[in-house]
MARGU-418405 format. One record per residue (C-alpha): residue number from 1; z, x, y. Coordinates in Angstrom, 3 decimals. Layout:
 seq       c3       c1       c2
 NUM        Z        X        Y
...
//
This chain:
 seq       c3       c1       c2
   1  -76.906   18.235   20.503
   2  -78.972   20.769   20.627
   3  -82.253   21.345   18.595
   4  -80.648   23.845   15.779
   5  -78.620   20.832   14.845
   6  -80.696   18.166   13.163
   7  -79.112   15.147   14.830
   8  -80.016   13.346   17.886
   9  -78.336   14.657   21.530
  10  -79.468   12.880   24.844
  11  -83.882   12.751   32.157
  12  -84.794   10.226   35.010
  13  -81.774    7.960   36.066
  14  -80.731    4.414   35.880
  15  -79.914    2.830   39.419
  16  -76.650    2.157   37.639
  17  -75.220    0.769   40.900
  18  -77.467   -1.810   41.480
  19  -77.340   -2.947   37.834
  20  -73.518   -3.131   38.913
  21  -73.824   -5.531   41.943
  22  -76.418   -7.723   40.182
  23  -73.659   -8.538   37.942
  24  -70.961   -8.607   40.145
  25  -72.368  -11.215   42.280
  26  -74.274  -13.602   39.279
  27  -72.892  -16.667   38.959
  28  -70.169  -16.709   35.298
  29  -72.459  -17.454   32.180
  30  -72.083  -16.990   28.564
  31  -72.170  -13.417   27.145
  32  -75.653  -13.409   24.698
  33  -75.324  -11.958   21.458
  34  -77.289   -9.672   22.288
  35  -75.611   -7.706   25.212
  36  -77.177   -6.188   28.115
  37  -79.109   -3.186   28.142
  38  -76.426   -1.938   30.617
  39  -73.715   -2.007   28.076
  40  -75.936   -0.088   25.112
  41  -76.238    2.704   27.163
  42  -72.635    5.530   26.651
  43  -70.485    6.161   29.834
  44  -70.766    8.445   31.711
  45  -67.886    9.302   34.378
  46  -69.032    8.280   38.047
  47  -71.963    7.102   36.334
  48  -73.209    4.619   39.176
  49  -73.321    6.973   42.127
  50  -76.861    8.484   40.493
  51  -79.578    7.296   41.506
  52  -82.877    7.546   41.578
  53  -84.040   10.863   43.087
  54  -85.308   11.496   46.354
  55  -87.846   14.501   45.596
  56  -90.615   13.118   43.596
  57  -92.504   16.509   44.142
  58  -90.360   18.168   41.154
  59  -89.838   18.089   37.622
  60  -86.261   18.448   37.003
  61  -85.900   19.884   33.273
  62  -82.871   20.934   31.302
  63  -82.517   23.346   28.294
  64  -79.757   24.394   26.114
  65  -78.740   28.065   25.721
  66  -77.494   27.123   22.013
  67  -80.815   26.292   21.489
  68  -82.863   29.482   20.144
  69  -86.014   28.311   21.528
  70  -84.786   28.003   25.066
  71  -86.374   30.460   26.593
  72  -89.568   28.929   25.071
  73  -88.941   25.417   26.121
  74  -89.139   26.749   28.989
  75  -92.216   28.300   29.546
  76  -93.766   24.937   28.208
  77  -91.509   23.145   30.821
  78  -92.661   25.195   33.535
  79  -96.365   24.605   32.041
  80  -96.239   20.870   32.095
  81  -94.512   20.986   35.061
  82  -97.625   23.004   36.725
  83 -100.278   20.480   34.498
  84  -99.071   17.542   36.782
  85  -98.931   19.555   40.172
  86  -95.090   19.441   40.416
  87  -92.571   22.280   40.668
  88  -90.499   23.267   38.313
  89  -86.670   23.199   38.743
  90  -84.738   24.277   35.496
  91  -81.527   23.553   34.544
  92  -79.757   25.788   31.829
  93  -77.077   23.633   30.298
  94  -74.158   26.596   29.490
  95  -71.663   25.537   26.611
  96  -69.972   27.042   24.012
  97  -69.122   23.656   21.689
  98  -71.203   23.400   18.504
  99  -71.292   19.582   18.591
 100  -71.648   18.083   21.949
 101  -71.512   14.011   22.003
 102  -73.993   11.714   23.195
 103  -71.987   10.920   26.505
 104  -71.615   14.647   27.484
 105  -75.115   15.163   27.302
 106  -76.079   11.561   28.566
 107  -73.955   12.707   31.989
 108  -75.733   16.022   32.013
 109  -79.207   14.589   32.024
 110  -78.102   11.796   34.937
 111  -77.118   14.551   36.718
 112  -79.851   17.104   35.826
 113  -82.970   16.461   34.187
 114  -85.812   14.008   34.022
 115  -86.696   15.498   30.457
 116  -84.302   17.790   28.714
 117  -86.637   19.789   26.429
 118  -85.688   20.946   22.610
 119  -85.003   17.585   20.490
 120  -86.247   17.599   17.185
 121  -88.536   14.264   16.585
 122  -86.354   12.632   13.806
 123  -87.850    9.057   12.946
 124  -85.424    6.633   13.762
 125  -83.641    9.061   15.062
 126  -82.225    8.094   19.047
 127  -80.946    4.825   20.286
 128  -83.271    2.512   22.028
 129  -82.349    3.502   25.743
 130  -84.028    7.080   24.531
 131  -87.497    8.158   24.114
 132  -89.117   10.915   23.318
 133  -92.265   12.686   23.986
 134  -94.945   14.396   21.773
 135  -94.225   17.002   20.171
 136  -95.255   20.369   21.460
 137  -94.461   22.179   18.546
 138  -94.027   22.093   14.770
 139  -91.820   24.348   12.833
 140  -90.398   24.759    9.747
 141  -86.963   24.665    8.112
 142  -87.357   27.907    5.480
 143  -85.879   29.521    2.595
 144  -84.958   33.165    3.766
 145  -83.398   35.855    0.741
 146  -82.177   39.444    0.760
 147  -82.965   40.079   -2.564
 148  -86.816   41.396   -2.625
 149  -87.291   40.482   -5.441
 150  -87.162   36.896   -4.720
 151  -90.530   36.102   -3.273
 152  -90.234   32.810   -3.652
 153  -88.084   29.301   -4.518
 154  -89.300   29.395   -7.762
 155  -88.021   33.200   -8.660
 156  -84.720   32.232   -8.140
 157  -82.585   31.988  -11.463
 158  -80.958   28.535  -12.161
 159  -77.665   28.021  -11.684
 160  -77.814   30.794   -8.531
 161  -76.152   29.186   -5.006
 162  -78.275   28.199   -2.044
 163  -76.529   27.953    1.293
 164  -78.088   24.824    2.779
 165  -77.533   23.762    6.601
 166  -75.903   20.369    5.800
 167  -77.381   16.732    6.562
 168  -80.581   18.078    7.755
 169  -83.806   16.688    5.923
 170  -84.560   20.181    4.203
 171  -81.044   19.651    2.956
 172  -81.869   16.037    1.961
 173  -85.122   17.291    0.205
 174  -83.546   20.004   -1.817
 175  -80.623   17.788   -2.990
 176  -83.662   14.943   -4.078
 177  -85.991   17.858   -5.879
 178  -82.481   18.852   -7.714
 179  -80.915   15.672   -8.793
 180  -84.407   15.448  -10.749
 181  -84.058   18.431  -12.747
 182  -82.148   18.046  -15.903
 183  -79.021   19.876  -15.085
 184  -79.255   23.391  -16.708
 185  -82.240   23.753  -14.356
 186  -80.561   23.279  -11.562
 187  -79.612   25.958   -8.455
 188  -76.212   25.469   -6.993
 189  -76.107   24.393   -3.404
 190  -73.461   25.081   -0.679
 191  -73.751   22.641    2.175
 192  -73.406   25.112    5.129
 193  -71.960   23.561    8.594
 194  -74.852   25.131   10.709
 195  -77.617   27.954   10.009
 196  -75.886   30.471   11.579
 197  -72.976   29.903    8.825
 198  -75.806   29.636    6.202
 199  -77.369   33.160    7.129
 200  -73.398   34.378    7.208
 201  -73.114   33.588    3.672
 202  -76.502   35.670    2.459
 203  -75.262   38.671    4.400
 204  -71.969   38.301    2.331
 205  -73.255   37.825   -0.618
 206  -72.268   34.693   -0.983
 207  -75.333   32.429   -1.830
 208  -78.603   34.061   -2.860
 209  -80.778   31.647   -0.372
 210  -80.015   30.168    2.367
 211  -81.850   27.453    3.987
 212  -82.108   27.694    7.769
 213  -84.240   26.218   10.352
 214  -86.774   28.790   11.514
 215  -86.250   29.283   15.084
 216  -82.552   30.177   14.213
 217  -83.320   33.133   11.885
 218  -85.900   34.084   14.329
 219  -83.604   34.630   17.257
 220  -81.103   36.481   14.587
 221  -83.642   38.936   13.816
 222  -84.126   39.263   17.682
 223  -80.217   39.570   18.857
 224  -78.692   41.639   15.468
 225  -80.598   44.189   13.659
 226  -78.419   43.182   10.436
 227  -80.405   40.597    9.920
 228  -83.860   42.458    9.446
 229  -83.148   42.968    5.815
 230  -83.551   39.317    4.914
 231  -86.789   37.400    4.542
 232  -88.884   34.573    4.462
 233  -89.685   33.359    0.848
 234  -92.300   30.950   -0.152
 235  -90.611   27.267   -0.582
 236  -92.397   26.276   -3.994
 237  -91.920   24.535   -6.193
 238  -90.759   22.447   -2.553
 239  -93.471   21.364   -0.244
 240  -92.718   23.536    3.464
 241  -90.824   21.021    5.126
 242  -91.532   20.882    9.144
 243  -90.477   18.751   12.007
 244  -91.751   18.218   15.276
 245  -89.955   19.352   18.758
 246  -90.327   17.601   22.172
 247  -88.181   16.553   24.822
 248  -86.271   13.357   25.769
 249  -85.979   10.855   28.540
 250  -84.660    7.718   29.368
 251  -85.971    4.830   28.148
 252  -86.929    3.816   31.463
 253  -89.158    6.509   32.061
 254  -92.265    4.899   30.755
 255  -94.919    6.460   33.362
 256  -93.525    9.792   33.412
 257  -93.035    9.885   29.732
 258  -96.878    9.106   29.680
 259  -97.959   11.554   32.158
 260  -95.688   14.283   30.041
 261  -97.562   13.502   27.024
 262 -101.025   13.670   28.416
 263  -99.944   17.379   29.626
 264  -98.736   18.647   26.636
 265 -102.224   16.988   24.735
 266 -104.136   18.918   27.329
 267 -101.986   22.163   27.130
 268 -102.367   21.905   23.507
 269 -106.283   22.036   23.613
 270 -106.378   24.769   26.178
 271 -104.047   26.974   23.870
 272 -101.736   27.568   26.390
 273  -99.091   26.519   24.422
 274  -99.891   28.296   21.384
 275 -100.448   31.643   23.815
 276  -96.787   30.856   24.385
 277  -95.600   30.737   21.444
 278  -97.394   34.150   20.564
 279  -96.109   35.580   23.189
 280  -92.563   35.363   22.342
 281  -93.316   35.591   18.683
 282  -91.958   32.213   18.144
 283  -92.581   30.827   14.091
 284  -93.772   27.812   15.124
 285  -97.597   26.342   15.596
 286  -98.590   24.050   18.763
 287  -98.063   20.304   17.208
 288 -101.226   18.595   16.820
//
């Protein structure tokens, strides 16, 4: 799933056939408790005729065109790419499903990618056969209002609806900081399917705030002049609430993972990631 949806989605391959023959030709023994690696892992169709690539010269990355930053990711891609003297070779994964499951995007990435940029670095987050890199940026899930006269959180008039974007932890947060507050004090909030349905619902006139991750009412205000009337309000009495963004591989991945991580530590210190995310205008800061 892409990185507007707080939940994990799924670069390298698994030599899936040989795993295949290995246990084909073993000798019969017990079945362990704990199962193979093999078996952990989702299916994918055709799955075992993708091997290990041929061209070590390129990195193969993929980005999501639901993702509002994916014309970002890439730039960084192409950067790291460059940092480790390899050439770039992009894949735009094209969909028009909100949720996609972990198989679909497991298969992609087989097929694809050795990293597929634009996952949002949820602890605990992704199964084991994942893992992610550093992140190469930081941004922030924020309260946006159309109301000026709501500068911030705090201005907002108790019992007045908030549109949150459900299950992600800005939405966790807000429900916490409420359920302390004795109940007169209390804002109403509308769990909102995705941010684009949360930003919906302030144009209507429907909730008062909405709650939206920041890349998402960024590319609004880029694509639909509508949305130029509504804006960013400080969070208090809420701490800002930020997450991390970096890309994915396969669990198997452990040197290129590395080498990905050194690049975006030394692309960080050059600035050339933060030049990239000033050139685009992007509301997010090069992670630390």
């Amino acid at each position: 799933m892409p990185a507007f949806l707080e939940l994990p989605r799924l670069a390298g391959s698994t030599p899936a056939l040989a795993l295949f023959v290995m246990v084909s030709v073993s000798p019969p023994v017990t079945v362990p408790a704990q199962e193979p690696e093999f078996y952990d892992r989702p299916y994918a169709e055709n799955q075992w005729t993708y091997g290990r690539r041929m061209d070590e010269s390129q990195l193969r990355y993929c980005v999501d065109r639901r993702d509002p930053d994916w014309e970002v990711a890439s730039a960084i891609a192409d950067a790291i790419a460059l940092g480790l003297l390899l050439e770039p070779q992009r894949y735009v994964v094209e969909s028009n499903i909100i949720f996609d499951d972990i198989t679909k995007v497991y298969a992609v990435m087989l097929e694809h990618c050795d990293i597929h940029m634009g996952f949002k670095l949820i602890p605990q987050g992704y199964p084991d056969w994942i893992t992610v890199t550093r992140p190469y940026y930081d941004a922030e899930y924020v309260f946006v209002a159309a109301d000026l006269g709501i500068q911030a959180l705090a201005d907002l008039a108790p019992s007045r609806p908030i549109g949150a974007t459900m299950g992600t932890s800005a939405h966790l947060r807000l429900v916490s900081y409420l359920s302390a507050l004795p109940a007169d004090d209390r804002w109403v909030t509308y769990p909102m399917g995705t941010s684009d349905l949360a930003l919906q619902s302030l144009l209507e006139g429907k909730v008062d705030v909405a709650l939206v991750w920041a890349p998402n009412f960024w590319i609004k205000q880029r694509e639909d002049p509508v949305y130029d009337g509504l804006n960013v309000i400080d969070p208090a009495p809420l701490p800002p609430i930020v997450l991390g963004v970096g890309a994915i591989l396969l669990s198997n991945e452990t040197f290129l993972r590395a080498a990905i991580d050194e690049a975006i530590a030394a692309l960080r210190a050059d600035g050339t990631i933060a030049d990239i995310l000033d050139e685009y205008e992007f509301p997010a800061r090069a992670a630390p």
